[in-house]
N, C-alpha and C positions, 0 to 999 in steps of 0.2 A: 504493500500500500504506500509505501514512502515516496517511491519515484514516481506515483500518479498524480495528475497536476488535478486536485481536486472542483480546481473552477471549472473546468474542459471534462466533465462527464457525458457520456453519452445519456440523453433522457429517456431512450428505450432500447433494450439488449433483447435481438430472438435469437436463441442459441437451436438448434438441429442435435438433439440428444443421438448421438450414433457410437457403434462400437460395444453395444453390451453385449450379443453374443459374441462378439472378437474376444473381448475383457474373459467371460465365462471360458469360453475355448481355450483358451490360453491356459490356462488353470485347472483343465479338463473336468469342469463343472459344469453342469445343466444351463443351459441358454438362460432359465427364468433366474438363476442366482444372478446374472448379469445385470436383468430387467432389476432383481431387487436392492442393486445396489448402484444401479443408474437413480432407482427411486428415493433412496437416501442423499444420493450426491440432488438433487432439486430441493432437497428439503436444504442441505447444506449452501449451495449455489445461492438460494431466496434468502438465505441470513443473513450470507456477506455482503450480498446487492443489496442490499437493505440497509446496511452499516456503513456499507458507502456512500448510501443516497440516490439512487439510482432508481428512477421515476416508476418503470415499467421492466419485466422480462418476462416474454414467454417463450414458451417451452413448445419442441416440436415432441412430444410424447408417443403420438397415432394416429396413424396418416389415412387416409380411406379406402388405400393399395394394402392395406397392414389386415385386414381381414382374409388375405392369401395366405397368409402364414398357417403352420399347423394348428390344428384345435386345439391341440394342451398349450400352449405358448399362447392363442390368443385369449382365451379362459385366464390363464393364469394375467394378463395385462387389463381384463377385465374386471379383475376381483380384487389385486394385488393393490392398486389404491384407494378401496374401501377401506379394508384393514388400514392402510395407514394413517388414513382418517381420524379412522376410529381410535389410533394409539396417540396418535399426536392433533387428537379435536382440542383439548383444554388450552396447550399449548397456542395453538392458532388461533382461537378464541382471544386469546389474552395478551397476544406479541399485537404488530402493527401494521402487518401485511395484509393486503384485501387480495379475493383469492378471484379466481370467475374460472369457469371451462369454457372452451370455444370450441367450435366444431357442429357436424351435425346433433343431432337430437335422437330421430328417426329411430338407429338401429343399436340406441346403447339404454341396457335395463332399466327400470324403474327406481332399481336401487340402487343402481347409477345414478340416476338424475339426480333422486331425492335427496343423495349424501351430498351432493357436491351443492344444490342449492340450498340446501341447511348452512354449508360451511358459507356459501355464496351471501345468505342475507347477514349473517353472524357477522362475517367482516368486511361488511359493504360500507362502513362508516370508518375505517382504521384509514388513516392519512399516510403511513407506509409504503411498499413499494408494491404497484401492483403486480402479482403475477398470476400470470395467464397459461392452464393448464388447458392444450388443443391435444383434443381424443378426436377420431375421426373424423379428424380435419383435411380438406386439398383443396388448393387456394382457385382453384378450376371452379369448385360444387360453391367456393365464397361467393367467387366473382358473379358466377350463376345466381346464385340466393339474392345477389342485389342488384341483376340486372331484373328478376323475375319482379319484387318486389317495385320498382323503377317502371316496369310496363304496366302493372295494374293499376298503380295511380296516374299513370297519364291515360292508360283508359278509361279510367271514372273518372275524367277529367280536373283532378287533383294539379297536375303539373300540365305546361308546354311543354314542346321538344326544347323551346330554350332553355327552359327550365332544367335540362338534363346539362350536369356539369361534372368534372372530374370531382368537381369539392361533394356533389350530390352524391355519386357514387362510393366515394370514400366514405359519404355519415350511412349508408346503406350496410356496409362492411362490419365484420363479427369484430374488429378493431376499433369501430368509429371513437370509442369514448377514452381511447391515449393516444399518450401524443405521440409525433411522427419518428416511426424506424430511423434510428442513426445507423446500429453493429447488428449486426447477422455474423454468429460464429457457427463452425460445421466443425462438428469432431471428428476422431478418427479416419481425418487421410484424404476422407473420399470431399470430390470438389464439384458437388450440383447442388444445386436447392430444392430438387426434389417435390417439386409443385408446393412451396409454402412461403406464406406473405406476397407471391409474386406481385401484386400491384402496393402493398407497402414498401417494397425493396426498391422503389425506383432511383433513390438517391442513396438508398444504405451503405456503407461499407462492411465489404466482405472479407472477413479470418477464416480461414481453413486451417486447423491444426490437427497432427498427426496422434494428438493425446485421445484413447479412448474416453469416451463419456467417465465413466464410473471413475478413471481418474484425473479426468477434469476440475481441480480444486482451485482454490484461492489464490494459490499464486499464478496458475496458469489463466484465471480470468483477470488478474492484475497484467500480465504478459499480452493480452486482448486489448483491453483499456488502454494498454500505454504503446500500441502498436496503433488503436485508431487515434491517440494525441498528435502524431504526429503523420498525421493526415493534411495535405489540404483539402477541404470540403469548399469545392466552386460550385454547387448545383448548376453547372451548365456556363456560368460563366468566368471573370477573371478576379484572382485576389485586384491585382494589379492593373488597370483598365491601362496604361500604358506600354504594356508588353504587348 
């Protein structure tokens, strides 16, 4: 934390959780011991970014491709963050972080939902760092969800076609309500984005580090932080209008 220049924060970090069956395999342990201790490192990642000051992080968790996977592995990714809910509810209750899921709705359980918006109203009032847990999310079914939403009101004559703006689209978005993508970080090696944020990421800066997820910790998202400080961010134009 020392060499981070704490005026120059990023106000919103999406990290691409990858590498927990890597982490497992290595180790020659079950793919799910990966998943449960990529899910420790989220709980751990949301402290520190939190301690930092750090506006906003979400989490690329489960993708809406991630239902391919085998049935034991996608069970166990269904079930595995109730439990840890349920172990660290008081805790979350009581810290400073406001929590939200993003993603579809449709095809995740009841008691899916219900845990996550219990935890959802509980700390919708903490001024902390938001983090944002996307469970069968692909930024394709986003973009979709608020272009659908976007035609029905301009056919009940709600809106004009002028009325249709990139700002409209953005507040139609499972993001609408934080502020704009700075850092997109990808772990373990691999260098796509894998359909997520795609219309948040228009100005983001991108980290790809070779650190699996699970050992993704504090100093390796100081190493993040102090790699986008020394960025220049022109959105399209110049620091210096006379170069």
């Amino acid at each position: 934390m020392e060499n981070i220049d704490m005026n120059n924060l990023p106000k919103h970090i999406a990290i691409i959780c990858d590498g927990n069956g890597r982490w497992a395999k290595k180790r020659l342990l079950p793919r799910t011991m990966g998943h449960r201790k990529g899910g420790f490192n989220i709980r751990d990642i949301s402290r520190y970014a939190n301690k930092l000051g750090i506006k906003c992080v979400t989490f690329f968790c489960f993708s809406t491709e991630n239902w391919n996977r085998p049935q034991a592995e996608v069970d166990y990714l269904m079930t595995a963050p109730l439990r840890f809910i349920k172990r660290f509810k008081k805790s979350l209750i009581e810290g400073t972080t406001s929590i939200k899921l993003i993603g579809r709705k449709d095809r995740l359980s009841e008691e899916f939902l219900n845990t996550f918006k219990e935890l959802e109203d509980a700390t919708k009032d903490h001024t902390g760092c938001r983090i944002n847990i996307c469970v069968d999310y692909g930024s394709y079914e986003e973009i979709t969800h608020a272009v659908k939403i976007i035609a029905e009101d301009y056919k009940n004559n709600k809106i004009s076609l002028d009325d249709i703006t990139p700002q409209l689209i953005e507040n139609n978005l499972y993001t609408k309500d934080n502020p704009p993508l700075d850092l997109l970080i990808r772990t373990s090696g691999e260098k796509r984005i894998s359909n997520f944020l795609l219309w948040q990421l228009g100005y983001a800066e991108l980290y790809f580090t070779d650190t699996l997820w699970p050992d993704f910790d504090n100093k390796e998202l100081d190493k993040a932080i102090i790699d986008y400080q020394h960025r220049e961010r022109r959105f399209g134009g110049l620091k210096d209008e006379n170069k």
